[in-house]
C-alpha positions in Angstrom: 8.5 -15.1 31.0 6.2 -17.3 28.6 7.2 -15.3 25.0 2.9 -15.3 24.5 2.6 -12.9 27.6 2.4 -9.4 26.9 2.8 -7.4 30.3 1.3 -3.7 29.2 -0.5 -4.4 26.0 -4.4 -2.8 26.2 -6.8 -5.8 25.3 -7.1 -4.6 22.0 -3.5 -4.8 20.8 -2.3 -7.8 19.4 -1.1 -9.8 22.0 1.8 -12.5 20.3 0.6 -15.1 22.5 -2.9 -15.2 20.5 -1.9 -14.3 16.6 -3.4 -16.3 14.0 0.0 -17.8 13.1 1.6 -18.5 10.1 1.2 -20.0 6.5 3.8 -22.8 7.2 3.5 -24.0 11.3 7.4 -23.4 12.8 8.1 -24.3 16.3 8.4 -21.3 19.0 11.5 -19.3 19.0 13.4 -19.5 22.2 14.4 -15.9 23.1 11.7 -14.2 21.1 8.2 -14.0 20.6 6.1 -14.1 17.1 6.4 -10.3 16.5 9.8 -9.7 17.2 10.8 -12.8 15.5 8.8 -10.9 12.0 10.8 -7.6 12.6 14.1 -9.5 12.7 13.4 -11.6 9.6 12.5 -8.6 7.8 15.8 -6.5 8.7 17.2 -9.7 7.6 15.8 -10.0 4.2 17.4 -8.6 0.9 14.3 -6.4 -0.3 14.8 -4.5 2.8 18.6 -3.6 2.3 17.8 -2.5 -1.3 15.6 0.0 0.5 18.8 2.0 0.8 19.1 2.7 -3.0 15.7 3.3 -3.9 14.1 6.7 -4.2 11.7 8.7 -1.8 11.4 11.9 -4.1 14.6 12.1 -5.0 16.5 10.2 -7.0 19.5 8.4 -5.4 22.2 10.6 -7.5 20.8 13.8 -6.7 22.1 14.2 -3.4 24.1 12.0 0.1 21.4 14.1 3.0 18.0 13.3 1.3 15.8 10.2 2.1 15.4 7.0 0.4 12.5 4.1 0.9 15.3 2.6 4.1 15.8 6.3 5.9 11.8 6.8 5.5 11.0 3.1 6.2 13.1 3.6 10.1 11.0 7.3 10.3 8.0 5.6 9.6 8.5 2.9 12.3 9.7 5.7 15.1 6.8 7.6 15.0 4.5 4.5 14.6 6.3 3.0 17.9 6.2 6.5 19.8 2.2 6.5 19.5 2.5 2.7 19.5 3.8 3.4 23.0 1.4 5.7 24.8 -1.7 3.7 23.4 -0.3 0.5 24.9 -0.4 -0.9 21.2 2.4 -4.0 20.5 5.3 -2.2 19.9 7.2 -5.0 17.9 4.3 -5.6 15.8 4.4 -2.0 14.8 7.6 -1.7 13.9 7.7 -5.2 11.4 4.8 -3.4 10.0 6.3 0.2 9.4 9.5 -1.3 8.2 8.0 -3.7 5.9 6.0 -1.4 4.2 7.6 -0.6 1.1 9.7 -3.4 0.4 7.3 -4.0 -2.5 8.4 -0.5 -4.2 10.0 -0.1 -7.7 12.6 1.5 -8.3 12.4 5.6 -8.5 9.5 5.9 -6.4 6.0 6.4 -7.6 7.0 7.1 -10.9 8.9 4.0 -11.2 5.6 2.1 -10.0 3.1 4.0 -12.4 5.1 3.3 -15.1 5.3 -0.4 -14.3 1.5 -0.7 -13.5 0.7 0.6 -17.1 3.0 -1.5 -18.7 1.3 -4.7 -16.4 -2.2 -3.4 -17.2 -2.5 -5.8 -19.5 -1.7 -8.3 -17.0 -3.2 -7.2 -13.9 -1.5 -4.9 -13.4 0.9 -3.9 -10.4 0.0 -2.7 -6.6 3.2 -1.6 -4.7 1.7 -2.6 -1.5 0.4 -6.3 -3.1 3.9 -6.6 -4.0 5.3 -6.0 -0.3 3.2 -9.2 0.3 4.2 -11.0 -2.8 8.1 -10.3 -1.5 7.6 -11.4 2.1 5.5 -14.4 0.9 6.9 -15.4 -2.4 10.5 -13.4 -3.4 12.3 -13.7 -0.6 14.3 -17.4 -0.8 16.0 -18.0 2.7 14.7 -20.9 3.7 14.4 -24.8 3.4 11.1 -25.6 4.2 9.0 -22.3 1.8 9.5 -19.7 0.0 9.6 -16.0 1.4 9.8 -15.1 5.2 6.8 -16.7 6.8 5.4 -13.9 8.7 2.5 -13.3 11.1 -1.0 -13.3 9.9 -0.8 -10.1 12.0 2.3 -8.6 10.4 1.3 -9.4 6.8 -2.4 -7.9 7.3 -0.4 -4.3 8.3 1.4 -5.0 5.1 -1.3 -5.1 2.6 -3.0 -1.8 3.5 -4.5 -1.5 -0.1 -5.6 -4.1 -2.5 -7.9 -3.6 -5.8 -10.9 -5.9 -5.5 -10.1 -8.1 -7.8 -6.9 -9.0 -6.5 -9.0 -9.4 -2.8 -10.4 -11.7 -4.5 -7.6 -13.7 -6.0 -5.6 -13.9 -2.9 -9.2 -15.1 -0.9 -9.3 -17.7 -3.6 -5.6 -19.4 -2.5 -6.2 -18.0 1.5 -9.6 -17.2 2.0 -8.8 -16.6 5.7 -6.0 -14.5 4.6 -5.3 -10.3 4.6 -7.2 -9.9 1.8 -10.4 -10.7 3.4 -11.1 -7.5 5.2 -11.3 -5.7 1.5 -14.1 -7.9 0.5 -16.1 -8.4 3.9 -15.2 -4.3 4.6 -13.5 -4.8 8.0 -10.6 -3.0 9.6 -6.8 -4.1 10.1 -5.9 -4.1 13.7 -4.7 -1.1 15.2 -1.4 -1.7 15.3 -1.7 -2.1 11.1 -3.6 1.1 11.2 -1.5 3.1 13.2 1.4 2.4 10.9 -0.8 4.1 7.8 -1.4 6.9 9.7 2.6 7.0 11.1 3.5 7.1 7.3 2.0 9.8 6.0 3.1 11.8 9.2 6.5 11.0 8.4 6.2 11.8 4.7 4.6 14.9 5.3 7.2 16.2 7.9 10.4 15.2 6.1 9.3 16.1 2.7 9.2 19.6 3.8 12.9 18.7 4.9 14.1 17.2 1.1 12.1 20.2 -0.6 13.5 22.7 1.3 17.5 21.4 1.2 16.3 20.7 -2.7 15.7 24.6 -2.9 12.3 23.6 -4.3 10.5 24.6 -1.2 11.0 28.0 -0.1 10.0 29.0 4.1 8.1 31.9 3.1 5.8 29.7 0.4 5.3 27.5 3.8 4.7 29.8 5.6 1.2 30.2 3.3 0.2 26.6 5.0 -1.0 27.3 8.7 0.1 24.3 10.5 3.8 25.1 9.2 3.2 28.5 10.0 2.1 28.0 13.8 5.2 25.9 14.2 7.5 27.8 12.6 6.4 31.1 14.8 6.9 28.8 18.1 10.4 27.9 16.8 11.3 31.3 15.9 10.3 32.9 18.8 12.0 30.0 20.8 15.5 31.1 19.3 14.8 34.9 20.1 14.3 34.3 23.6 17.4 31.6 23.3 19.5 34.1 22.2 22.3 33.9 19.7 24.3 31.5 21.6 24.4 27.6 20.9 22.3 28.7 17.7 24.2 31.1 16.4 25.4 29.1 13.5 23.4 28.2 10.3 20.0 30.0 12.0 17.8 29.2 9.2 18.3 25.5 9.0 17.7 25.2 12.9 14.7 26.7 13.0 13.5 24.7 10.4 14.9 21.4 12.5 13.1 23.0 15.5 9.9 23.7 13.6 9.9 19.8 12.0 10.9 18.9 15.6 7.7 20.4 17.0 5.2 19.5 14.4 5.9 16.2 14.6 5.6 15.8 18.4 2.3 17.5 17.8 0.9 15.1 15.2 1.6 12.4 17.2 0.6 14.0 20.1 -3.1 14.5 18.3 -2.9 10.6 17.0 -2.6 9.7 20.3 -5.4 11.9 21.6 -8.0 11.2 18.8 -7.1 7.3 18.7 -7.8 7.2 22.7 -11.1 9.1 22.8 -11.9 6.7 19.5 -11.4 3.7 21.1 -13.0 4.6 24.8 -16.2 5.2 22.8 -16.0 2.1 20.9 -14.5 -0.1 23.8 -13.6 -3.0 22.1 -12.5 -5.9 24.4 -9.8 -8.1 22.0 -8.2 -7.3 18.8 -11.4 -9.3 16.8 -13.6 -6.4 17.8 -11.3 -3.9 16.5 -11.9 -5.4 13.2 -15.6 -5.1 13.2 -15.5 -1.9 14.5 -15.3 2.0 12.4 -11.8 2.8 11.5 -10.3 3.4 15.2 -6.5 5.2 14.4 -7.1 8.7 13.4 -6.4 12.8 13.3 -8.8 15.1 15.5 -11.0 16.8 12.8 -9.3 19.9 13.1 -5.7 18.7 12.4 -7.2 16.0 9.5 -8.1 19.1 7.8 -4.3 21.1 8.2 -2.5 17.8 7.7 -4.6 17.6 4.2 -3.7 21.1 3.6 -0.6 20.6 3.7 -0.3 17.6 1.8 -2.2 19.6 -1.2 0.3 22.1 -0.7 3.2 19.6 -0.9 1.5 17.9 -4.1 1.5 21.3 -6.0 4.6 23.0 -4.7 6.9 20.3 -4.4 6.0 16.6 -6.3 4.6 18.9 -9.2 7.5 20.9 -9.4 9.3 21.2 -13.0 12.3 19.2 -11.6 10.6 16.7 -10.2 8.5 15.9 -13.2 10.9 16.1 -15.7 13.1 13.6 -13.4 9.5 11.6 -13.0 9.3 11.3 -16.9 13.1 10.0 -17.1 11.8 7.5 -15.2 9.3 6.0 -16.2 10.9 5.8 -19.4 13.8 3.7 -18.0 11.3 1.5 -16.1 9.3 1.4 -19.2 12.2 0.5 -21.5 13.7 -1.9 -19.2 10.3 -4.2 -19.1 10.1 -4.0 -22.6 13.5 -5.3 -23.0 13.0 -8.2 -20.7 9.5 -9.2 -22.0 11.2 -9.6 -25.6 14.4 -11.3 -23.8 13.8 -13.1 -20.8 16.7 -14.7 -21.0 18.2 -10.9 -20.4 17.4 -11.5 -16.6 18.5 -14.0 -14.0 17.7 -17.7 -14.1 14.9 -17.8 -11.8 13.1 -15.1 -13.6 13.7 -16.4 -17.0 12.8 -20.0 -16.3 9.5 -18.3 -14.8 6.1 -19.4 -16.7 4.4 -16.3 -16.5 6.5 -13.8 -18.2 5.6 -10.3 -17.8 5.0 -11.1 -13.6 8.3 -12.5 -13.3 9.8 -9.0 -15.3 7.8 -7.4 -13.2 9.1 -9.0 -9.8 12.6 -8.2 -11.0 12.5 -4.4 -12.1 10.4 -4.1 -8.8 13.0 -5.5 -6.7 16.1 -3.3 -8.2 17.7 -0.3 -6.6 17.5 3.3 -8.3 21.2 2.8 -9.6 21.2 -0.8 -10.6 18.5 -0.3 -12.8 20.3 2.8 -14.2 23.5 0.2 -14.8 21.2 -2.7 -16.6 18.9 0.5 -18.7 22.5 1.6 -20.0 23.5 -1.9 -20.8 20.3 -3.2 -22.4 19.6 0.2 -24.5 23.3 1.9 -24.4 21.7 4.9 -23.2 22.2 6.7 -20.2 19.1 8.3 -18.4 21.1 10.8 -15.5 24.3 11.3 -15.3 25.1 9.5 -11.8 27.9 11.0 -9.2 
């Protein structure tokens, strides 16, 4: 089979055969076609094996069950192919996109990146997702013939899913064909790119709940206050009673929080896939290009938008407001915060490549952005002989 034909795609996906290419021309691969070839280079790639060791909520030490940036990277990119699937969307594409990401995220998870976008303001500051470009288009150094990985136009558009103006406008000034475009002429990614957005904060929503709850920051009967966990948490329960004791007799609690997860998840994607149809037969747009020019496609049925936001405020209160989360939040940022201090005043502090860089405070930003949870941790303790958490 030619590796451009798509057998199953809806007219609207994007269709390998027809992307817009890439920044440096490279022959065909044999054995794969352009989106599969993006989601192997990617798995490939250093940025996304640090993945492992970088922090979702909570902090790598904290605990062996609880998800980093890698775990919620792969959850992101099941969901997004399981709607992917049933819409007729390209797969592949989907998946470079949902594991991609994040590769552009610091170090302890938001708090790492606030802390590191006020010490750039000055300097223009720092976008996690504009980093995810600047690694798969700049940071990543496998290759002879360019810097980074060389993805799909396609790919790298699902990549940067938000970008200030003013850094639109600076990437349109060295591409001006490029991703950035859409956030100055107000278009739409494809639906593939869009899908993945929505995939992610399904999958951050669901296995939050999971984190808070094992954390014993989250308690069921406080969720139980939110109604779509509530509806799902009956159906579970009363599944179990008319189960029996049986295969579920052991740790009861915990499975019927698995089973509740289990079920609202298959029912937001369920709803994606429902709303994103009914969306796109109304619009009926006959190639990817008219899915750019068209409303914002991927979505929620207006009843579930509003529960999913419900229970994201809950989440936001409950669970990343919680004392022990911000108090870890404030460690750090101070570590991130100490850390580029120390490397602005000492370049010579970091690797070779970074040091010999001419603009300073981007280049100390590219590194801290690029360590693990626990490597920064290791160079914080050298650089200030303090140490932050006590790591097991």
């Amino acid at each position: 089979m030619n590796r451009g034909d798509s057998p199953g795609l809806a007219p609207w996906a994007c269709w390998p055969g027809r992307s817009r290419g890439r920044r440096f021309a490279e022959p065909a691969a044999a054995t794969r076609d352009a989106h599969q070839r993006d989601r192997d280079r990617i798995v490939h790639s250093n940025a996304f094996r640090r993945l492992v060791y970088k922090t979702q909520v909570f902090v790598n030490h904290e605990g062996d069950l609880f998800r980093t940036r890698l775990t919620h990277s792969l959850e992101v990119a099941q969901v997004a192919r399981s709607a992917a699937r049933e819409l007729r969307l390209n797969e592949d594409l989907v998946e470079a996109i949902a594991l991609a990401h994040d590769l552009g995220h610091t170090p302890f998870g938001h708090a790492g990146q606030d802390a590191l976008h006020a010490c750039m303001t000055p300097h223009g500051g720092f976008e996690h997702n504009l980093q995810s470009l600047r690694v798969v288009d700049h940071l990543e150094q496998r290759y002879f013939a360019f810097d980074g990985l060389n993805l799909s136009f396609e790919a790298r558009e699902g990549i940067l899913k938000h970008c200030s103006p003013r850094n639109a406008r600076r990437l349109c000034a060295a591409e001006p064909d490029g991703p950035a475009r859409r956030f100055i002429d107000g278009t739409q990614p494809s639906l593939e790119a869009q899908l993945v957005n929505l995939a992610d904060e399904i999958a951050y929503c669901t296995h939050d709940i999971d984190d808070g709850l094992r954390a014993g920051l989250l308690q069921v009967e406080r969720l139980e206050e939110v109604p779509l966990f509530a509806h799902w948490h009956a159906e579970a329960r009363h599944s179990r009673a008319r189960a029996g004791a049986g295969a579920t007799s052991a740790q009861p609690g915990r499975r019927v929080v698995f089973e509740t997860l289990r079920r609202l998840l298959s029912a937001l994607i369920a709803d994606v896939v429902q709303a994103t149809s009914a969306a796109v037969a109304a619009v009926q747009p006959g190639d990817v290009e008219s899915v750019r020019s068209s409303p914002p496609l991927v979505g929620f049925t207006r009843d579930q938008r509003r529960a999913v936001d419900a229970l994201k405020a809950f989440l936001f209160s409950a669970l990343y407001r919680h004392p022990q989360v911000a108090d870890t939040t404030a460690q750090a940022r101070q570590v991130v915060t100490d850390l580029f201090e120390a490397y602005v005043a000492r370049p010579s502090e970091m690797p070779t490549d970074f040091a010999a860089a001419e603009d300073t405070p981007r280049a100390v930003a590219d590194y801290i952005a690029g360590m693990t949870d626990r490597f920064a941790l290791r160079e914080h303790h050298r650089l200030t002989g303090r140490r932050v958490f006590v790591e097991t």
